[in-house]
C-alpha positions in Angstrom: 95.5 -86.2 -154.6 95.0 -85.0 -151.4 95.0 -87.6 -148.0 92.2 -88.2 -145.5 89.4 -87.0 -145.0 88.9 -85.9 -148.3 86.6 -88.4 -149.9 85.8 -90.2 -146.6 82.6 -91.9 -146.2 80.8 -91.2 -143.4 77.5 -92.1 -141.4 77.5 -89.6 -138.9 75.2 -86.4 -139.2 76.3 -83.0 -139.0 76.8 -81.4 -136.2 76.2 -77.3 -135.4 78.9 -75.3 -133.6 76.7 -75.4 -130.3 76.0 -79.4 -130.4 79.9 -80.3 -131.1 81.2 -80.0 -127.8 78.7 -81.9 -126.2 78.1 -84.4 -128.5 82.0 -85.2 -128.2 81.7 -85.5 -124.3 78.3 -87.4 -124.7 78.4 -89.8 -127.8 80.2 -93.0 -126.9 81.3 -93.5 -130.1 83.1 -90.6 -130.2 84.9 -89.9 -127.0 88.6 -89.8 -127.4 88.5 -90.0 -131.0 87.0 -86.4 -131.8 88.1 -85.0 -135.1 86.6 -81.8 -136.4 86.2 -80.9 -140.1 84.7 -78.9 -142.2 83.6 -80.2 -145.8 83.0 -77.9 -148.6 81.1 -80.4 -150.3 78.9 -83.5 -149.4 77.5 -86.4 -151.9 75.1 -88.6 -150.3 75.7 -92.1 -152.2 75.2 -94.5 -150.1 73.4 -96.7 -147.2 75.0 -98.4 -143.9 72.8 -101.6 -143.5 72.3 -105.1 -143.4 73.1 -106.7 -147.0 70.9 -109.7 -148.2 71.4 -112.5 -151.0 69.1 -114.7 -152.4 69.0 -118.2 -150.1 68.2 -121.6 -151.0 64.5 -121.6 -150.2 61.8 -118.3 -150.1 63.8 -115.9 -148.0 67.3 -113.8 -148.5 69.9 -114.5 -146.2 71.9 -111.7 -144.2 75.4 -112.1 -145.6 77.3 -108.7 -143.9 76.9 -105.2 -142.7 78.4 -102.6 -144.5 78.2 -99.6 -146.8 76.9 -100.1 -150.1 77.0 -97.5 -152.5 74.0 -96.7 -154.6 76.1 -97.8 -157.7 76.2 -101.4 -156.6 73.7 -103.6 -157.4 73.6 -104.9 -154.0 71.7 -101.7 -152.9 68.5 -103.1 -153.9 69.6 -106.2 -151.5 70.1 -104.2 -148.6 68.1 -103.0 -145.8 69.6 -99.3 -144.9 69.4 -98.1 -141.2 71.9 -95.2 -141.8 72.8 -92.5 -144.7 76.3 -93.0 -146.0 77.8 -89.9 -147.2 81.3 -89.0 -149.1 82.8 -85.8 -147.9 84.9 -84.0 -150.2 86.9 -80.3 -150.4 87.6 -81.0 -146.5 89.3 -79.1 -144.2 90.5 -80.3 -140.5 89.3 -77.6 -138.3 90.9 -77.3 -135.0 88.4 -78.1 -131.9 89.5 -74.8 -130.6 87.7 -72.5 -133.5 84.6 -74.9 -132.6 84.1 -73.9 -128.9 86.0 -77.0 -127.6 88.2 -75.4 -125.0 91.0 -77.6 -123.3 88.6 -78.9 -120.4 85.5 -79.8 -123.5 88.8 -81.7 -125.6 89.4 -83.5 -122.2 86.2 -84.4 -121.4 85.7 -85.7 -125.1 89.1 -88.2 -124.9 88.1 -89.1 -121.7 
């Protein structure tokens, strides 16, 4: 079986050649930990959200935030705010081939 990323699960959007650089250098969540791939296949399965059971009295109670997949029964106890896809026949690309020469890879793990 092959190792990560094949069949990670992600909640980030694509990105095009042009944007990847500058989303790297812009998006907090990603400076300094900028990892390029390419999948040859994407299942969208899931939602990221806020996951509800049934309280004592009229109203659900928030019990976590997580991924639930749309398998899970919980999925109809969840309030999504984000896609959740699996990514599968991936390849890591090097930043290079993307545009991102050495002063973009800085600027991103800065």
């Amino acid at each position: 079986m092959a190792g990560w990323p094949e069949r990670e699960v992600t909640t980030h959007p694509p990105l095009c050649l042009a944007c990847a650089p500058v989303s790297a250098r812009l998006c907090p969540h990603l400076r300094g930990k900028v990892v390029a791939v390419r999948a040859g296949r994407v299942t969208l399965d899931g939602v990221y959200g806020k996951v509800y059971t049934r309280g004592k009295g009229p109203d659900p109670v928030l019990t976590e935030e997580k991924v639930v997949f749309t398998s899970d029964w919980r999925v109809r106890w969840t309030v999504g705010g984000q896609l959740a896809a699996t990514l599968l026949d991936v390849t890591v690309v090097d930043p290079a081939v993307l545009g991102m020469g050495p002063a973009a890879q800085e600027a991103a793990s800065a």
